[in-house]
C-alpha positions in Angstrom: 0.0 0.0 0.0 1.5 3.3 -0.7 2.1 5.5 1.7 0.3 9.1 1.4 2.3 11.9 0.3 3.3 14.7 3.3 2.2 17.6 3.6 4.8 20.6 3.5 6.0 21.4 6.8 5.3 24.9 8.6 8.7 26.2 8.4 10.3 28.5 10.7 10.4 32.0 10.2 13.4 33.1 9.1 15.0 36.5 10.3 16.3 38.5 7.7 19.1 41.2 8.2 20.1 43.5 5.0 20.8 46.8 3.9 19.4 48.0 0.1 21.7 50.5 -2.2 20.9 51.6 -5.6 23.5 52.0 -8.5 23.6 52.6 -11.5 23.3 49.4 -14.0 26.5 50.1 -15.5 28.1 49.9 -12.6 27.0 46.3 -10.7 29.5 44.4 -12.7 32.5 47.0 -12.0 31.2 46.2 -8.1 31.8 42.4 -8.9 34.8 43.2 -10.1 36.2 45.3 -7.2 39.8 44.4 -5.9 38.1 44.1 -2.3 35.3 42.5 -3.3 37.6 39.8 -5.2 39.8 40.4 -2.2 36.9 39.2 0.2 35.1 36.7 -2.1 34.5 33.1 -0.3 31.9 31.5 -3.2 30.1 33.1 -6.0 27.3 31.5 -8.1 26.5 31.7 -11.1 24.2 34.4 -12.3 20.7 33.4 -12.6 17.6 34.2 -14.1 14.5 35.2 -11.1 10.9 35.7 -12.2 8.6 36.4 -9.3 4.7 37.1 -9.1 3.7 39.4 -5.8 -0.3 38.0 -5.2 -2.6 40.0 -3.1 -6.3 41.0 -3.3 -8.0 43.4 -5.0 -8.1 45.7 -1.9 -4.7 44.6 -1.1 -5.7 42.7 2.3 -1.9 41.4 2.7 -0.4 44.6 1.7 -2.1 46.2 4.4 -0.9 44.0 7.1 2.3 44.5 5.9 2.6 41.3 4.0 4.0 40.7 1.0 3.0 37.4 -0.6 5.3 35.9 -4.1 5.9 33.0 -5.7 9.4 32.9 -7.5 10.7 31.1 -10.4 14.1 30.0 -10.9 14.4 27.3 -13.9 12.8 24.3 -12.8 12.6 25.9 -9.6 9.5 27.0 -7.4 9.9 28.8 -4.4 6.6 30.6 -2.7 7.4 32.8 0.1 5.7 35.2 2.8 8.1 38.0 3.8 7.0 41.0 6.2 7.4 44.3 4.3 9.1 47.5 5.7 7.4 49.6 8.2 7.1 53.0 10.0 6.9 51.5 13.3 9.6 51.6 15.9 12.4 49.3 15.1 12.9 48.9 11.9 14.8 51.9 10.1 18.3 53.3 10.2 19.0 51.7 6.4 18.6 48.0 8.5 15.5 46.4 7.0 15.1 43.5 9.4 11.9 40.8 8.2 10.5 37.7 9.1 10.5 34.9 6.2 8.7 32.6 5.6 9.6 30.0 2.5 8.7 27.0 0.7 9.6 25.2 -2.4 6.1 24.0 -4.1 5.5 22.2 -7.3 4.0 24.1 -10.7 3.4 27.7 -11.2 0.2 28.3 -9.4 -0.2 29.1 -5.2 -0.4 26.5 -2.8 -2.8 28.5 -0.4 -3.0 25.4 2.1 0.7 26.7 3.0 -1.0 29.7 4.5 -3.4 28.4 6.5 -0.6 26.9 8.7 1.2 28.3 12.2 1.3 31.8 12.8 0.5 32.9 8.8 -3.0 31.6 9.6 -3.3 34.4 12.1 -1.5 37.1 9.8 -3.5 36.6 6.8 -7.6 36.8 6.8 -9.3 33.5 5.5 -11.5 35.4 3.2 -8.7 36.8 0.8 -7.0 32.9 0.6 -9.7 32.6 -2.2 -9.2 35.8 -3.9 -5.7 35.6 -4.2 -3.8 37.2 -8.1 -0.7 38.1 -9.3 -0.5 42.1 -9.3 2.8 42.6 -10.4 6.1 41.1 -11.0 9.4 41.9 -10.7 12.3 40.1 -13.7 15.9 40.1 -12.4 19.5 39.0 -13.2 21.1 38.2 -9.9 24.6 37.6 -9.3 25.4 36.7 -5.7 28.2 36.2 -3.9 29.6 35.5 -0.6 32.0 37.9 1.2 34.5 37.6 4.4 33.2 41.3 6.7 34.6 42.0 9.6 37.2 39.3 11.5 34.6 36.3 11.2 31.7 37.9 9.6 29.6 36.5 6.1 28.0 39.0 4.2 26.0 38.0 1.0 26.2 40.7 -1.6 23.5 40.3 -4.5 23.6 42.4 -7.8 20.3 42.5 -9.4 19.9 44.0 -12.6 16.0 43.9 -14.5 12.7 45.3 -13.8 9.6 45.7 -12.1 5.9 44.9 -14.4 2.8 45.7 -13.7 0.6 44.6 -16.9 -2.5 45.3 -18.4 -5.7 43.3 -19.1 -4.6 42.9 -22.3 -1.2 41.2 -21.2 0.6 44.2 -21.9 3.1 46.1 -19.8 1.1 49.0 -17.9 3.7 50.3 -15.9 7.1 49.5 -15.1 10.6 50.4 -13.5 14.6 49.6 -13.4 15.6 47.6 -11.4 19.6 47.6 -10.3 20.2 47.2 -6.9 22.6 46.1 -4.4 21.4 43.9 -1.5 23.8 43.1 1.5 22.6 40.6 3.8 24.2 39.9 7.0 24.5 36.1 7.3 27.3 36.1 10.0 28.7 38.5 12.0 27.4 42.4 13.5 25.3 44.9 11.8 28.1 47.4 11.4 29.8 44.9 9.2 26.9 45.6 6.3 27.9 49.3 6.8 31.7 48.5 6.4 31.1 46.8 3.4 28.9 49.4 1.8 31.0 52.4 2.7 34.2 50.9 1.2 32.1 50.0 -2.1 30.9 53.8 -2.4 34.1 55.1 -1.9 34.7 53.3 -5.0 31.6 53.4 -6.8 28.6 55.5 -5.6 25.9 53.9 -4.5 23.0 55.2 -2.6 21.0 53.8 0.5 17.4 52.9 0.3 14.8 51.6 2.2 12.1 50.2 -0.7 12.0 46.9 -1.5 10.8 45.4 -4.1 7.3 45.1 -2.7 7.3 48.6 -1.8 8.5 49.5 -5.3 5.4 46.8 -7.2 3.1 48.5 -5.2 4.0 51.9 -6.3 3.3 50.9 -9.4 0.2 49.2 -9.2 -1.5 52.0 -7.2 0.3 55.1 -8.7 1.3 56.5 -5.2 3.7 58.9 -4.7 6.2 58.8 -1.6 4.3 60.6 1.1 6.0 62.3 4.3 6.2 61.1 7.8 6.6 62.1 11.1 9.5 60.7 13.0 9.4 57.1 14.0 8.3 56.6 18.0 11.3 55.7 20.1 11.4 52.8 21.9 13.4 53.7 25.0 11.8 52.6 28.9 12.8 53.4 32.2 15.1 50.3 31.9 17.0 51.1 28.7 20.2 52.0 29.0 22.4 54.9 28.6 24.4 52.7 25.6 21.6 51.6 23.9 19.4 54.5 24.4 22.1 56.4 22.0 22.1 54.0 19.3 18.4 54.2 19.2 17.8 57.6 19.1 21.0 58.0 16.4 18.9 55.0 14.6 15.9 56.6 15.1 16.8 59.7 13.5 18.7 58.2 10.6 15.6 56.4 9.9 13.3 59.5 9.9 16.0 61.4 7.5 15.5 57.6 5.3 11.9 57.9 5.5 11.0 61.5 4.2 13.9 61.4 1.2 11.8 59.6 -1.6 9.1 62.1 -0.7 11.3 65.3 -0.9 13.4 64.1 -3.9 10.9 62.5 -6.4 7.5 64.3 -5.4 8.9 67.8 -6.2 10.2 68.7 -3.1 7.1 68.0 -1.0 7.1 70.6 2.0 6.2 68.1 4.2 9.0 65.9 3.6 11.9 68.8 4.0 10.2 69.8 7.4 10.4 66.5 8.5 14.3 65.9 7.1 15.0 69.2 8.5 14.1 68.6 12.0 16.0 64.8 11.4 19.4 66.7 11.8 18.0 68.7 14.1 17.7 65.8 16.4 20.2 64.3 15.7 22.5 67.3 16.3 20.9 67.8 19.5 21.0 64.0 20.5 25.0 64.1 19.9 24.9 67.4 22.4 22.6 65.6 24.8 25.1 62.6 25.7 28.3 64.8 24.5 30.4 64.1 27.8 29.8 60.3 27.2 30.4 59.6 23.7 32.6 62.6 22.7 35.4 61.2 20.3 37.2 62.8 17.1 35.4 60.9 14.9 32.0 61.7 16.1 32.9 65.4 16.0 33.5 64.9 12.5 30.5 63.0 11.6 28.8 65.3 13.3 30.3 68.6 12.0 29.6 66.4 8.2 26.7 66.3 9.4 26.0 70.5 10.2 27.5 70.8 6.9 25.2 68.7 4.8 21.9 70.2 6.8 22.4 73.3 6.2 21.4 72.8 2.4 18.3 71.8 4.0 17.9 74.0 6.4 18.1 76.6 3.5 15.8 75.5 1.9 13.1 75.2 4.5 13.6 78.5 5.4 12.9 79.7 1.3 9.8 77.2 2.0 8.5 79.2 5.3 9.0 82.4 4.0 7.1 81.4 0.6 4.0 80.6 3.1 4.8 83.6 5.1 4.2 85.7 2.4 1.0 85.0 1.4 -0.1 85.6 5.0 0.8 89.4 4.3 -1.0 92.4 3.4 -1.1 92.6 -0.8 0.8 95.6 -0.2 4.0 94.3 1.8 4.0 91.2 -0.4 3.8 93.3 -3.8 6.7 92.3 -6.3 8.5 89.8 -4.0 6.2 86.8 -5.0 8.5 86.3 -8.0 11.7 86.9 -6.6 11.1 84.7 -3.2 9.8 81.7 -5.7 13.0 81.8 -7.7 15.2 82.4 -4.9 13.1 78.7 -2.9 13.3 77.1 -6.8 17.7 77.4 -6.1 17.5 76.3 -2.5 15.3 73.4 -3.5 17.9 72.3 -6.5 20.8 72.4 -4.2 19.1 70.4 -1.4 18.3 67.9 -4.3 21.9 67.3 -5.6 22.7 67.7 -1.9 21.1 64.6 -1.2 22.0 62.9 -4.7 25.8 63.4 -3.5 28.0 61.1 -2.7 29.1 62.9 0.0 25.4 62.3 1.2 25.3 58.7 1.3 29.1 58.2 2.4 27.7 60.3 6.0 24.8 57.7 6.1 26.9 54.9 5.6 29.7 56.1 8.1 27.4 57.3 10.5 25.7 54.2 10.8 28.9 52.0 10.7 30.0 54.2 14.0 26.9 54.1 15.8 26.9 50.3 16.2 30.5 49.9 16.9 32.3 52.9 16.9 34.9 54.5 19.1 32.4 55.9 21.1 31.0 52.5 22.4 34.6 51.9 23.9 35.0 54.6 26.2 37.0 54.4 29.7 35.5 51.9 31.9 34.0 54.6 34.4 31.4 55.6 31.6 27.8 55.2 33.0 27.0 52.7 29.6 26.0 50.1 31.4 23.5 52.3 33.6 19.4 53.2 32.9 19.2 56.1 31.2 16.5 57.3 33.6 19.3 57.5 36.2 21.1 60.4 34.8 18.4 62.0 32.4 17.4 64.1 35.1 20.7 66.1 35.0 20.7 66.3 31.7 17.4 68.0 31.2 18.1 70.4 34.2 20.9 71.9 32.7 18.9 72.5 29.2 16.4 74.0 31.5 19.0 75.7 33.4 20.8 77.6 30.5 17.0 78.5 29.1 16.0 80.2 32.5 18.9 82.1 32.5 18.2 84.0 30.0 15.7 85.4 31.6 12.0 86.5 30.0 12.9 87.5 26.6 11.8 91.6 26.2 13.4 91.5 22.8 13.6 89.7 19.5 17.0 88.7 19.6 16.7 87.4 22.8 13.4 85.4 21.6 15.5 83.5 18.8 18.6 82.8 21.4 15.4 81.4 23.6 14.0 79.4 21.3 16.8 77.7 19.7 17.7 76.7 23.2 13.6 75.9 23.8 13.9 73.8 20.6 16.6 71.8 22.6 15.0 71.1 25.3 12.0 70.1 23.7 13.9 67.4 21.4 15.7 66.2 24.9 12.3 65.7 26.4 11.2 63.6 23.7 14.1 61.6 23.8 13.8 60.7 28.2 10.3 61.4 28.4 10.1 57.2 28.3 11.2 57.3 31.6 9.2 58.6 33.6 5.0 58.1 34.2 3.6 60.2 32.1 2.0 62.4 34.1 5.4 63.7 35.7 6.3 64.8 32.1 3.3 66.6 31.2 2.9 69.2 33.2 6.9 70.7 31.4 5.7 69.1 28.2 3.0 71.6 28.3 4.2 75.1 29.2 7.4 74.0 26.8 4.7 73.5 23.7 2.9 76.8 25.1 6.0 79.3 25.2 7.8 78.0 21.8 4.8 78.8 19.9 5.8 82.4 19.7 9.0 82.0 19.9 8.8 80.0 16.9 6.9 82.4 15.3 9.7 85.4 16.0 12.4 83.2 15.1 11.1 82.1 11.7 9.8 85.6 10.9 13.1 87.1 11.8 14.7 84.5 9.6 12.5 85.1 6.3 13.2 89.1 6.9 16.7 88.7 6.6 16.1 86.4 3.3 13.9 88.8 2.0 16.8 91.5 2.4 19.1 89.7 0.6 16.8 89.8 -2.3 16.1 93.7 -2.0 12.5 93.4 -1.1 12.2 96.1 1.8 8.5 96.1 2.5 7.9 92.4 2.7 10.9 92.5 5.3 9.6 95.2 7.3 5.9 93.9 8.0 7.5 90.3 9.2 9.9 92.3 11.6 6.6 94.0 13.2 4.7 90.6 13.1 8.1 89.2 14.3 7.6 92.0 17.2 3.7 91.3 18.2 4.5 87.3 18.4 6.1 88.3 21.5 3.0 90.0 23.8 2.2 86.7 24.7 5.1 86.0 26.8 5.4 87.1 30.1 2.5 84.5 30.8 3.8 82.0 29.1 7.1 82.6 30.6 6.0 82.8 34.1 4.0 79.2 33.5 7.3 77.4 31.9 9.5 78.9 35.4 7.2 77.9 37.8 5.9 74.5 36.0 6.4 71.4 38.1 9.9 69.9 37.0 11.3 67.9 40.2 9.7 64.6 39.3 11.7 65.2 35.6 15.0 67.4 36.3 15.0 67.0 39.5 
């Protein structure tokens, strides 16, 4: 009697590490080429040929639980797989895209939806949209993989893939589609930094530049037309346990992520305003982060990576500023705003372009790259033994918010405008600091400073940015527009005494105590 065939086992999830650059499709086989990729090299295969169908609903049911469902072919090979796609949720960013996997080899070209009815995938994906599964798009690759030495006993698998991305028509004809030519460095041995080793000395050679889309992301794009949107910074994921160690590699992560997030908005949707706020006030935090913890982790080559890092914002910061005073403007009386419209738009246009090829540079992606390689394992992280790494961060955060608060009191109610922007840079400080400790402590000890510190920058805000746009405004010889933001720059400031006198006497011992 024969024996009934077994079913496929549930495999275990698989944990993916990797990192995702873009280059240009002349260059993958120069990278294969590379005297320390050759230098490195433990196996290479062959290249090969990779068709693979991404199935969803109609309403994109997987998609939405940030699934992303494919089968692949390879040959005579079949390979159907479940992979979790890249989120805005606390975690996953800083270039790392880390996923669960799960994978199967199946017979013939059609689904085996009984696979996903099995262990935890019968909990991630709804019943009802097992029957109303299709093929949406695809994605047609070369793929040359090989398999490096990183680090002193680290494997890293570097994959060139060179092809497209389809979405097609009713008719069976292409509808959409894109190049693909990416490299793909997956960690299968070793530490996290060594993925950022690896691609740093590649771009020094060859420019490449970081993304965080894969090829999911990029099908979907297709199929539904979006266009990359902007988004607030990532939540933090520090408690009152975390420590001082690891609470700076997460923030530094999280802030490297929130600069990762907003790029494909600002740099392919036209320079969407919402995406350079949001990659402005990234280096703003991140600046302010390196200030925070300064005394612990100050080394040379953070100072530079930092001071790289003032460097490269500024572009940005420029061009926000040419942003907020093109909205400022319009908030003016047709009068004060006569005959600068033109000017101010031309003068945002050049900010804009040079914040573009900022972020296009190789310079750009060489910071990311470093930056990340350090924060995991740099020089910082080895420090004197008497650093306080090893203890909660809510331990000393206290001290380090009272001196932000500390050097803001001092200055005393601001009566004047130049005093209101030295107060709110400093406020903006603070504010950033807060978010970064609030985590540990109960909530209600935070609000009460959370509070009066959203109340007074407000106007401060207002002065500072007003202040700004007049002296942009002078450089382009436009008097009157200049002259009604001073005076508005002037009234923001009536407000403050009350505000003031709520922020000094708020209730800060249970926080910077």
């Amino acid at each position: 009697m024969n024996a009934k065939p077994k079913a496929p086992r549930m495999p275990r999830p698989e944990r993916e590490v990797e990192i995702k650059l873009l280059a240009d499709a002349a260059d993958l086989p120069r990278i294969a080429a590379l005297a320390l990729v050759r230098d490195r090299l433990v196996a290479q295969a062959d290249p090969v040929r990779l068709h693979t169908s991404y199935y969803d609903t109609p309403g994109l049911a997987l998609a939405k639980r940030g699934l992303a469902l494919r089968l692949r072919r390879q040959g005579m090979r079949r390979e159907q797989s479940v992979k979790t796609m890249s989120t805005h949720e606390a975690g996953d960013g800083a270039g790392i895209a880390v996923r669960r996997e799960w994978r199967w080899e199946v017979a013939g070209d059609g689904l085996d939806t009984g696979l996903l009815r099995q262990g935890d995938l019968s909990e991630l994906i709804p019943r009802e949209a097992l029957d109303n599964l299709s093929p949406l798009f695809t994605t047609d690759v070369q793929r040359t993989v090989l398999m490096l030495r990183a680090g002193s006993d680290g494997r890293v698998e570097l994959a060139l893939d060179l092809g497209q991305a389809l979405v097609m028509a009713p008719d069976g004809q292409p509808a959409a589609r894109h190049t693909v030519s990416e490299v793909e460095l997956e960690l299968q041995q070793g530490e996290v930094a060594d993925l950022f080793r690896l691609a740093a000395d590649i771009h020094a050679r060859i420019p490449l530049r970081l993304s965080t889309r894969s090829k999911a992301d990029l099908g979907l794009a297709l199929l539904t037309g979006a266009q990359p949107r902007a988004h607030a910074v990532r939540p933090l994921g520090i408690t009152p346990i975390t420590t001082v160690m690891e609470a700076f590699r997460h923030i530094g992560r999280n802030g490297l992520a929130h600069l990762l997030d907003n790029q494909p908005a600002f740099t392919e949707a036209m320079g969407d305003p919402a995406a350079l706020r949001e990659m402005a006030s990234a280096v703003r935090r991140l600046i302010t982060a390196y200030g925070l913890f300064a005394d612990l982790i100050h080394t040379d080559q953070g100072d530079a990576l930092r001071d790289q890092l003032k460097q490269l914002g500024r572009k940005l910061e420029r061009a926000r500023d040419w942003q907020k005073l093109a909205m400022a403007l319009t908030e003016l009386p047709a009068e004060a705003r006569k005959g600068a419209v033109g000017p101010v738009s031309a003068a945002r246009a050049l900010a804009l372009d040079k914040a573009m090829r900022m972020l296009a540079s190789p310079a750009w992606t060489g910071w990311q790259l470093e930056f990340a390689a350090w924060l995991e394992t740099g020089d910082w992280a080895r420090q004197p033994h008497g650093c306080p790494f090893g203890t909660t961060l809510a331990e000393i955060a206290g001290d380090m918010l009272r001196i932000r608060l500390d050097k803001l009191r001092a200055l005393g109610l601001p009566g004047d405008v130049a005093t209101a922007i030295k107060a709110h840079k400093r406020l903006r400080k603070l504010r950033y600091d807060l978010d970064f400790c609030r985590a540990v402590w109960p909530a209600e000890r935070v609000a009460p400073l959370q509070r009066t510190v959203d109340a007074l920058r407000t106007p401060l805000k207002q002065a500072d940015d007003d202040m700004k746009a007049a002296a942009l405004l002078d450089k382009i010889d436009q008097p009157a527009a200049a002259d009604a933001l001073r005076k508005r720059a002037a009234a923001a400031l009536k407000p403050l005494p009350a505000l003031w006198t709520a922020f000094v006497t708020a209730e800060v011992v249970g926080v910077a105590g």
